[in-house]
C-alpha positions as CSV (number, residue, x, y, z in Angstrom):
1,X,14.3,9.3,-30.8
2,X,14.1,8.0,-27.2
3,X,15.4,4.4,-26.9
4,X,13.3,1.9,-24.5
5,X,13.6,-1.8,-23.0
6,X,11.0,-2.5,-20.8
7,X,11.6,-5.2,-18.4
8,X,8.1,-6.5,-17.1
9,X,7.3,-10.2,-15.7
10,X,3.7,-10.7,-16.9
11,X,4.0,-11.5,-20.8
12,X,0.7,-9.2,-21.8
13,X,1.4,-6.6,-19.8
14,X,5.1,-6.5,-21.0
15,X,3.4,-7.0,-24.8
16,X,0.8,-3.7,-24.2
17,X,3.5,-1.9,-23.1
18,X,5.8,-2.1,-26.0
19,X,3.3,-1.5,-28.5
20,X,1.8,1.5,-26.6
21,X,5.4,3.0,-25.8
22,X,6.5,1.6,-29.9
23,X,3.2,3.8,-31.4
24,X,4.5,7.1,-29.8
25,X,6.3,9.0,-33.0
26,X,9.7,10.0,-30.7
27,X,9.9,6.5,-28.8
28,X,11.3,3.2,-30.2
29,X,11.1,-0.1,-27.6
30,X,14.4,-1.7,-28.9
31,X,14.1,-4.5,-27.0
32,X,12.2,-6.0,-24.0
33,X,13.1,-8.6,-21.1
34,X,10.8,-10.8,-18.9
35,X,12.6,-10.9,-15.9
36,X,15.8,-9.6,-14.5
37,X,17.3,-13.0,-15.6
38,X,17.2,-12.0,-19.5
39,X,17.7,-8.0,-18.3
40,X,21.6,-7.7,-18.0
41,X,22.0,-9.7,-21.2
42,X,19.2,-7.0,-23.0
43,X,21.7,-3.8,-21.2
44,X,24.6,-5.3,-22.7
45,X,23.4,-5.7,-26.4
46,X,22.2,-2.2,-26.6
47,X,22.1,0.9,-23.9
48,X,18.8,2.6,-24.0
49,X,17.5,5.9,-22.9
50,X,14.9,4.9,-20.6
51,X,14.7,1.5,-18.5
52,X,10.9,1.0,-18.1
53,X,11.3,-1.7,-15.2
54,X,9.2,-3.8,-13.1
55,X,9.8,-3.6,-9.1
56,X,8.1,-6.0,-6.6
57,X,7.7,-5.2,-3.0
58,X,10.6,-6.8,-1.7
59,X,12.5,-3.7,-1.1
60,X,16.1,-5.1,-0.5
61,X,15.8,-6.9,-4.6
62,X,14.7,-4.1,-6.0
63,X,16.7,-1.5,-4.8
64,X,19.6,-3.8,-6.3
65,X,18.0,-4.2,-9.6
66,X,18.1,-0.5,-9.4
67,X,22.0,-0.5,-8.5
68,X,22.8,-2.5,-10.7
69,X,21.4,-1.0,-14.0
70,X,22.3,2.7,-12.6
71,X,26.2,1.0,-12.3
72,X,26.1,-1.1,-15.5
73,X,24.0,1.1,-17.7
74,X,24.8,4.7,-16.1
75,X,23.0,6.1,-19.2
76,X,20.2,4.6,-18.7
77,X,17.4,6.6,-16.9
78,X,15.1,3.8,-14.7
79,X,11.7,4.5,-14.9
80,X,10.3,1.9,-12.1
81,X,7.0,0.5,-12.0
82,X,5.0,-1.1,-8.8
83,X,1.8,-2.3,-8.1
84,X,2.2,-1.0,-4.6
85,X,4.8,1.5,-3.1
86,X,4.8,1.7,-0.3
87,X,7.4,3.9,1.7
88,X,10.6,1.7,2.5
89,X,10.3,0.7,-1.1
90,X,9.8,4.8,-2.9
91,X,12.7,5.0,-0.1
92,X,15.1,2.4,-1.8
93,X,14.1,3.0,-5.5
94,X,14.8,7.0,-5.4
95,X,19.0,6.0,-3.3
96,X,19.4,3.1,-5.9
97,X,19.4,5.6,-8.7
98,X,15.5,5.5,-10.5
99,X,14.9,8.3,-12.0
100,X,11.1,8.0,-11.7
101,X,8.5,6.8,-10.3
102,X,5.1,5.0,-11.8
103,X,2.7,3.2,-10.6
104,X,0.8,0.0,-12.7
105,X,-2.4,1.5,-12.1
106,X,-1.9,4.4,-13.5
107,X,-2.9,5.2,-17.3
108,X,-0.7,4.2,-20.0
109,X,-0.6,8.2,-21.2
110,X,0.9,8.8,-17.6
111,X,4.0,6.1,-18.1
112,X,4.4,7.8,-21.4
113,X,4.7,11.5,-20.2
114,X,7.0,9.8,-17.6
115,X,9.5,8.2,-19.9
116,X,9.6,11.2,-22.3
117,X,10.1,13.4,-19.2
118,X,12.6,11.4,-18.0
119,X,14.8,10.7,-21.2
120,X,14.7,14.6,-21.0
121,X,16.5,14.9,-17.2
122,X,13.2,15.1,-15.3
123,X,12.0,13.3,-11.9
124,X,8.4,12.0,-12.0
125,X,7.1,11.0,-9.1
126,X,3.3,9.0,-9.9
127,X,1.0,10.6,-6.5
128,X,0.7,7.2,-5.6
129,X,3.9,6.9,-4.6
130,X,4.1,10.1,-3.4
131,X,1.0,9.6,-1.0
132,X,2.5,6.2,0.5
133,X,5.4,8.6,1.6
134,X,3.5,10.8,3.2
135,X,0.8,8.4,4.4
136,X,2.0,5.6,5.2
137,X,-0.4,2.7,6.1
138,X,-1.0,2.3,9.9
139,X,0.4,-0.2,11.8
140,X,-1.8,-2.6,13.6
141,X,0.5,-4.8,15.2
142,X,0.7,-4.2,18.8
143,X,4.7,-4.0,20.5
144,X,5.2,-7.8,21.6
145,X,3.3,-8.8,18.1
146,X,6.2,-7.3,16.2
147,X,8.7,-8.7,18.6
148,X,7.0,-12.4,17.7
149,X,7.3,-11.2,13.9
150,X,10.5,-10.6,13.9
151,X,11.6,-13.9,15.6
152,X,9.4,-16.0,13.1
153,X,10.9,-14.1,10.4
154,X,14.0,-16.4,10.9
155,X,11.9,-19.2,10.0
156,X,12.1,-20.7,13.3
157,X,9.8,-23.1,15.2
158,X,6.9,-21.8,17.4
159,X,8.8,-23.7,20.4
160,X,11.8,-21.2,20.1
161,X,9.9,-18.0,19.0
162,X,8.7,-18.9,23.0
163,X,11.5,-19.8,24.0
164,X,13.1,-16.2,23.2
165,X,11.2,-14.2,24.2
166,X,10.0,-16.5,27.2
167,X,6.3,-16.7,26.1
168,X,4.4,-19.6,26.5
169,X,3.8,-21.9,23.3
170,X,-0.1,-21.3,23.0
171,X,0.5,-17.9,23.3
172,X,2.8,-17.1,20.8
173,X,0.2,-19.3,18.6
174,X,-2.3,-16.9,19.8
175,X,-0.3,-13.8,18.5
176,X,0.6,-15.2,15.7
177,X,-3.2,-15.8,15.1
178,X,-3.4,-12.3,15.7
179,X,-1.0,-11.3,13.2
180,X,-2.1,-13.1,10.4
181,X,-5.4,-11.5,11.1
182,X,-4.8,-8.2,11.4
183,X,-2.2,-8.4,7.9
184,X,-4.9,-10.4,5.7
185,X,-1.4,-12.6,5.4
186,X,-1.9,-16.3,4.5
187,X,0.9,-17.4,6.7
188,X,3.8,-16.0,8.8
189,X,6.5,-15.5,6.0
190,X,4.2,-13.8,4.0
191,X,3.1,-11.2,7.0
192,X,6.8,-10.7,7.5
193,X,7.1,-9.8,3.3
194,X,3.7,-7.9,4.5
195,X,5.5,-6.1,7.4
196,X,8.8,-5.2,5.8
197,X,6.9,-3.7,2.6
198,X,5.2,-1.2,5.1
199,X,7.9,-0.7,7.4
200,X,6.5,-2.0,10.0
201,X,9.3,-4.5,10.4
């Protein structure tokens, strides 16, 4: 019998999952957690076989949820889910320690084959993760947009974003502008969560 927690934020998501993964004849979901608040208090009651955990595309917090379970739970194969991989973050999952590789979109029979396959030793790598490695999306930010990104990333004012990289005040509001544009972001800290998810950054 292959012993499960799944760790997934969104309560009906996390509820389907369990009673998909608890219908399978050699799989048992012993126990479930909604964030990675209540996950470390889950590892310690009971070690399963497979970890069936949420990622979100901040790379640096996931690859040390990742660390962490692989160095408190070593016996515990990670199966990580995301919406989105995108290359930094398929990059940081696989050297944290997850075993595999799924993405939410893909159909529920394909996260079971993963976790059997990995309680069993295997790597599973969903081809949407695989395809954001070896295509990753384009960058449209020209040179001196990235260089205004990576400023404003420090949550600084627009005055010493200019200041810096001696730039005049309108335009740095004009790239900016630019940047929000070109990322579909709603303002600058999200293009730079936008940016560092794609490696662009």
């Amino acid at each position: 019998m292959i012993h499960v927690v799944v760790a997934e934020e969104m309560g009906l998501l996390r509820s389907a999952l369990c009673a998909a993964l608890s219908n399978e004849e050699d799989m048992e979901v012993i126990a479930d957690a909604a964030g990675v608040g209540e996950l470390w208090g889950v590892l310690r009651r009971g070690c399963p076989d497979v970890l069936v955990l949420e990622l979100r595309s901040e790379v640096p917090e996931s690859a040390w949820v990742v660390a962490k379970v692989v160095a408190e739970a070593p016996e515990t194969a990670v199966v990580a889910m995301s919406h989105r991989w995108s290359p930094p973050l398929v990059e940081a999952a696989l050297a944290a320690g997850a075993r595999s590789l799924v993405s939410k979109d893909a159909a529920l029979a394909e996260l079971v084959r993963a976790v059997r396959a990995t309680a069993g030793g295997e790597r599973v790598i969903d081809p949407a993760a695989a395809v954001a490695v070896l295509s990753p999306p384009v960058n449209p930010l020209t040179r001196r947009e990235l260089e205004v990104l990576r400023v404003a990333a420090e949550g600084v004012p627009l005055k010493e974003i200019a200041r810096r990289l001696f730039l005049a005040h309108g335009t740095v509001r004009n790239h900016l502008s630019a940047i929000l544009h070109k990322t579909g972001a709603r303002n600058r800290m999200e293009a730079v969560r936008l940016a560092q998810r794609d490696g662009w950054l």
